[in-house]
C-alpha atoms as a printed R data frame, in Angstrom:
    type eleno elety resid chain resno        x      y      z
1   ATOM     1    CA   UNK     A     1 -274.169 60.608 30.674
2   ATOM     2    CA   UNK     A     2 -273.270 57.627 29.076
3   ATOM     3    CA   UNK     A     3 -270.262 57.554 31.166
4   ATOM     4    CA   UNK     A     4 -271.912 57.693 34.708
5   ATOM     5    CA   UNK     A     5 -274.346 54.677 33.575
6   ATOM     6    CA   UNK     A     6 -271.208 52.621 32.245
7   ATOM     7    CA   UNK     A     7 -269.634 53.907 35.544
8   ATOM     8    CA   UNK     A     8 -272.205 52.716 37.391
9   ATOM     9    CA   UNK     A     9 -272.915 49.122 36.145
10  ATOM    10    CA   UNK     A    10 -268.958 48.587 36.072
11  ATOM    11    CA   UNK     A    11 -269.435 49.520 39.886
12  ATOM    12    CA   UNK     A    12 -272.223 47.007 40.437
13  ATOM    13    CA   UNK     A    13 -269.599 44.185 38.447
14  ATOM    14    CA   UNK     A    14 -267.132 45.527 41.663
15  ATOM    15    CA   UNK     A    15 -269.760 44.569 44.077
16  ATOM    16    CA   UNK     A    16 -271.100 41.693 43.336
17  ATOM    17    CA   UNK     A    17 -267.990 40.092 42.651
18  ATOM    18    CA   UNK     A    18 -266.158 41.584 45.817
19  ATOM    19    CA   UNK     A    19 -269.378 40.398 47.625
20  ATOM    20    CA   UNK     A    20 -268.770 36.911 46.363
21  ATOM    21    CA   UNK     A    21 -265.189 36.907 46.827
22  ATOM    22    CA   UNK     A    22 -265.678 38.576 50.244
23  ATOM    23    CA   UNK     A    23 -267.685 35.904 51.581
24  ATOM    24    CA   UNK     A    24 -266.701 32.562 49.838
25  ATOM    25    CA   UNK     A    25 -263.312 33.054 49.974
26  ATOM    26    CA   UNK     A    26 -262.415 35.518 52.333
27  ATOM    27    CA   UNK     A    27 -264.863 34.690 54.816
28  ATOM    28    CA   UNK     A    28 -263.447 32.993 57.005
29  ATOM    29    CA   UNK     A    29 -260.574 35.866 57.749
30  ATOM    30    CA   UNK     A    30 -263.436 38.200 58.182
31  ATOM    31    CA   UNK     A    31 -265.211 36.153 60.258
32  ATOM    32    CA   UNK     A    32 -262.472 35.979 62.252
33  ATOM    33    CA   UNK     A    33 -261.018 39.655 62.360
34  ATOM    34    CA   UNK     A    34 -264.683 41.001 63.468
35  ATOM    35    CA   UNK     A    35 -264.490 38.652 66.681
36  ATOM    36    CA   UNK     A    36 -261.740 40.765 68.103
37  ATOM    37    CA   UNK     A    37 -263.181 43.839 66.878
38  ATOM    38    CA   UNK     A    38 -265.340 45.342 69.489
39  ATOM    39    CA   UNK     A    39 -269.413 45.352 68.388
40  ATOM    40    CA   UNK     A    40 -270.007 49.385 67.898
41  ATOM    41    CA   UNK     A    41 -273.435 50.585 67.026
42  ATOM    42    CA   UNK     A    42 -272.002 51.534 63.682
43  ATOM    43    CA   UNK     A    43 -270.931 48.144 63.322
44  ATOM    44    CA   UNK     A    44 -274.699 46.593 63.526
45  ATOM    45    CA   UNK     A    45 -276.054 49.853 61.020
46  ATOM    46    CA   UNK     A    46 -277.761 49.263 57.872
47  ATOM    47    CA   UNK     A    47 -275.867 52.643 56.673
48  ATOM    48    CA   UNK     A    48 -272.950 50.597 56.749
49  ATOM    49    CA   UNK     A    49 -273.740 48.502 53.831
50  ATOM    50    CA   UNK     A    50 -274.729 51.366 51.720
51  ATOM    51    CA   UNK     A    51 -271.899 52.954 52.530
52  ATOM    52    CA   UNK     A    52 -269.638 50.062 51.781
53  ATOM    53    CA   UNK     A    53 -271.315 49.730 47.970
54  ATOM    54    CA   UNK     A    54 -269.787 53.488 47.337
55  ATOM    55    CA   UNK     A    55 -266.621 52.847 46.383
56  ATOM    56    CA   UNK     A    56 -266.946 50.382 43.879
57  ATOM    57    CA   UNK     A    57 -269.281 52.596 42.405
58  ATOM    58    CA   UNK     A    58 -266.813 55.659 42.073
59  ATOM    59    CA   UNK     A    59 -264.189 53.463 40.896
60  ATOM    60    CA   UNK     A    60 -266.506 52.043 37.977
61  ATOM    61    CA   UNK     A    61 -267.203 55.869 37.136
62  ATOM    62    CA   UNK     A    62 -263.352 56.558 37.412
63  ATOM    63    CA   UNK     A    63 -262.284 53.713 34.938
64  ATOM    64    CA   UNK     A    64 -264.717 54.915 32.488
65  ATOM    65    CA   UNK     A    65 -263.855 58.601 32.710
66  ATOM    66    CA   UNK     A    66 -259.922 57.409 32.143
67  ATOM    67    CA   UNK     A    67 -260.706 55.192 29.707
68  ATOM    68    CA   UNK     A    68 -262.329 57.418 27.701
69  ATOM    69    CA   UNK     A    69 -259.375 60.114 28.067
70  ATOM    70    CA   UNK     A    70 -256.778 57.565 27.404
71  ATOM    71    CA   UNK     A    71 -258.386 56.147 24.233
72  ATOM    72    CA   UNK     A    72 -257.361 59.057 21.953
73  ATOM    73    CA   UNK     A    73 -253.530 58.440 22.729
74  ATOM    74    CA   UNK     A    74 -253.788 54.751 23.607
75  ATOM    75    CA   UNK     A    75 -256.179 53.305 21.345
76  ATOM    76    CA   UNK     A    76 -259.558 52.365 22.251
77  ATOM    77    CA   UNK     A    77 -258.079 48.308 23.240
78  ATOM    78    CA   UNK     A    78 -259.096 46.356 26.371
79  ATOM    79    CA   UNK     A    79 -254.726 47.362 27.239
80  ATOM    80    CA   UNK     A    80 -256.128 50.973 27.632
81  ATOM    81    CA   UNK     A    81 -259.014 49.655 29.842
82  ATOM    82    CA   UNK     A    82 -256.608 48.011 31.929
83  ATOM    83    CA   UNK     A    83 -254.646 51.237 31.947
84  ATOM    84    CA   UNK     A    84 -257.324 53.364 33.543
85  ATOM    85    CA   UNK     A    85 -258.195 50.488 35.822
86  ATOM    86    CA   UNK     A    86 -254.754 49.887 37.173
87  ATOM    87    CA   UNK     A    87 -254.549 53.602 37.908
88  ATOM    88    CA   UNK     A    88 -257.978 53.737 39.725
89  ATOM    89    CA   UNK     A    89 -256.551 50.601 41.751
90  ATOM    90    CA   UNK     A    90 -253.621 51.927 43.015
91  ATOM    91    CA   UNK     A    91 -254.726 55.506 43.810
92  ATOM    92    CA   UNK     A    92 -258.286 53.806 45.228
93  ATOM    93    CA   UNK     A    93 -257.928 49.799 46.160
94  ATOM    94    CA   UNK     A    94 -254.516 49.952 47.217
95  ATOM    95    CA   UNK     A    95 -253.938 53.175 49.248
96  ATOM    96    CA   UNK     A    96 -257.034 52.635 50.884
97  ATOM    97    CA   UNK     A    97 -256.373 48.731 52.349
98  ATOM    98    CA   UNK     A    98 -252.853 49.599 53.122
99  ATOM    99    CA   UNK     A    99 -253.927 52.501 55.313
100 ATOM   100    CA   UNK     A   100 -256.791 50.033 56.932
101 ATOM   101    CA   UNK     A   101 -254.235 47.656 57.930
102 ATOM   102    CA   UNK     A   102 -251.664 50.219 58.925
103 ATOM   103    CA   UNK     A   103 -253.717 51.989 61.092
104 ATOM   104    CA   UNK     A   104 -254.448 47.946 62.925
105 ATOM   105    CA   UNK     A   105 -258.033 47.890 62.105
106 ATOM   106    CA   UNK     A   106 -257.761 44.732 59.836
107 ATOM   107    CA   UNK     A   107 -255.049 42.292 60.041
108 ATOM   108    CA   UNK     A   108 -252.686 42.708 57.505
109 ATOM   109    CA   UNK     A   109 -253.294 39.099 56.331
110 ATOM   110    CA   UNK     A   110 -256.733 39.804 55.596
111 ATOM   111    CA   UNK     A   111 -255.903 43.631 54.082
112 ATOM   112    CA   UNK     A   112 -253.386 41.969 51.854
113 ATOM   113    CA   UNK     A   113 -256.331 39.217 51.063
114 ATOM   114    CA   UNK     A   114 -258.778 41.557 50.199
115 ATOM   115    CA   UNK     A   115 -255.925 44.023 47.696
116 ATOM   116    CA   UNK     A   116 -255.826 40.954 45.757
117 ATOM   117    CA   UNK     A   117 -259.377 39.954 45.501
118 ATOM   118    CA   UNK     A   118 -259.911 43.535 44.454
119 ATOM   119    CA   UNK     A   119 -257.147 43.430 41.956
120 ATOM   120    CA   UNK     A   120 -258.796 40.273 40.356
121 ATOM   121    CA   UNK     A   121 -262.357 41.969 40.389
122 ATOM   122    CA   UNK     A   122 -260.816 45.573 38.914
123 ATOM   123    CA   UNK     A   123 -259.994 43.228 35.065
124 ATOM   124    CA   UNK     A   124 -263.765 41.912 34.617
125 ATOM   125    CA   UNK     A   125 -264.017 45.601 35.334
126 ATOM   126    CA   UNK     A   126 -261.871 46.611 32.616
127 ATOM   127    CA   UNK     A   127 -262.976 44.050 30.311
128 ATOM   128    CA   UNK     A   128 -266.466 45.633 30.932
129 ATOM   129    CA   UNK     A   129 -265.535 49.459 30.568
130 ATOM   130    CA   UNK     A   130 -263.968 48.488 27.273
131 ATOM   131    CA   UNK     A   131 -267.227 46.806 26.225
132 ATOM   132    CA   UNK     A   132 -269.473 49.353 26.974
133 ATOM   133    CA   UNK     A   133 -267.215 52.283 25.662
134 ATOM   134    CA   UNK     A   134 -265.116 51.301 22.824
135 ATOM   135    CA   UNK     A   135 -267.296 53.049 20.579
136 ATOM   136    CA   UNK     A   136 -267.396 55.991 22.936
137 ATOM   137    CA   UNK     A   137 -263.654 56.378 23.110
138 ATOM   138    CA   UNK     A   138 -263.386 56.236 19.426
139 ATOM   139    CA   UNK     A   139 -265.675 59.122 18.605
């Protein structure tokens, strides 16, 4: 349990720094990539934004879950965080904005943009899994 509620606030550090990231310094490029996207009803739904918080959220519970089954071999160190986050990154983070911008519906500027934000938000992430479950890990 203890886990899922570091999960879980590690996913809300995600958030509200990809929200901040998202719009002051990406939003411009979004801005601009939704003008040539068609408006869809989807588009205009308040189920997107929930929808859209998800991820992080899984991602926070993922890093924990590794962290806490690397620290035994690793050591229980803010390296091992940034282990488990790095994995949850590529396999999440990455895969997922490369096959946005492959499949054309963001520009690859933008998809490339927003890897890198994410990148930079993922180590206040680790920083934070280590924090709340250093003492975890080590029992």
């Amino acid at each position: 349990m203890r886990i899922l509620r570091a999960g879980l606030l590690v996913g809300l550090l995600l958030n509200a720094l990809g929200w901040l990231g998202n719009v002051f310094l990406l939003g411009p490029l979004w801005r601009s990539a939704f003008t040539e996207i068609a408006a869809t009803p989807w588009r205009e739904s308040p189920w997107r934004d929930v929808i859209s918080l998800a991820p992080d959220f899984i991602y926070g519970i993922a890093m924990c879950w590794l962290y806490v089954g690397l620290a035994p071999r690793y050591g229980a160190t803010f390296a091992t965080a940034l282990r488990a986050t790095t994995l949850v990154f590529a396999v999440g983070a990455l895969t997922t904005y490369l096959g946005i911008a492959n499949s054309g519906l963001l520009p690859w500027g933008l998809s490339a943009a927003t890897t890198l934000l994410a990148l930079v938000t993922f180590i206040p992430g680790a920083w934070l899994v280590h924090a709340l479950l250093k003492e975890r890990a080590l029992a």
